[in-house]
ROZA-214140 format. One record per residue (C-alpha): residue number from 1; y, x, z. Coordinates in steps of 0.02 Angstrom, whole numbers. Each point is the difference from the previous one (the first is absolute). Example, Ala and Ser with C-alpha at 12.3 -4.5 7.8 and 13.67 -1.06 7.14 Angstrom:
BEGIN
<pt n="1" north="-225" east="615" up="390"/>
<pt n="2" north="172" east="69" up="-33"/>
END
This chain:
BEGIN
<pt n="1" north="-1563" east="-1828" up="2401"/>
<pt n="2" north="-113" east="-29" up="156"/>
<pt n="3" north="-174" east="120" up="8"/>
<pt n="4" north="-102" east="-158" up="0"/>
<pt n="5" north="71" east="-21" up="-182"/>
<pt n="6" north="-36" east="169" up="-31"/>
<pt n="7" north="-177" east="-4" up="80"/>
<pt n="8" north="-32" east="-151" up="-90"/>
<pt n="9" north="55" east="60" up="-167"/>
<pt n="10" north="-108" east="162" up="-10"/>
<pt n="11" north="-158" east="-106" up="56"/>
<pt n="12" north="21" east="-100" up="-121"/>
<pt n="13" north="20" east="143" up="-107"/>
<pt n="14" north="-142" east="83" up="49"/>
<pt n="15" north="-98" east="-157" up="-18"/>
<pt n="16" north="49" east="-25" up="-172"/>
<pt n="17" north="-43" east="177" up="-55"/>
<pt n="18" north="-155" east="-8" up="89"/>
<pt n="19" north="-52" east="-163" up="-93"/>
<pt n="20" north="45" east="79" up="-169"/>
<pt n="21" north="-88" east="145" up="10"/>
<pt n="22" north="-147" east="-67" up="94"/>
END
């Protein structure tokens, strides 16, 4: 697994779980 992957992954993460509580 490449960091962009990672990176990518715990944006989108964060993102999501900003949405939801927001």
């Amino acid at each position: 697994m490449t960091a962009s992957i990672t990176r990518r992954g715990f944006l989108a993460a964060g993102a999501v779980g900003a949405a939801m509580v927001g």
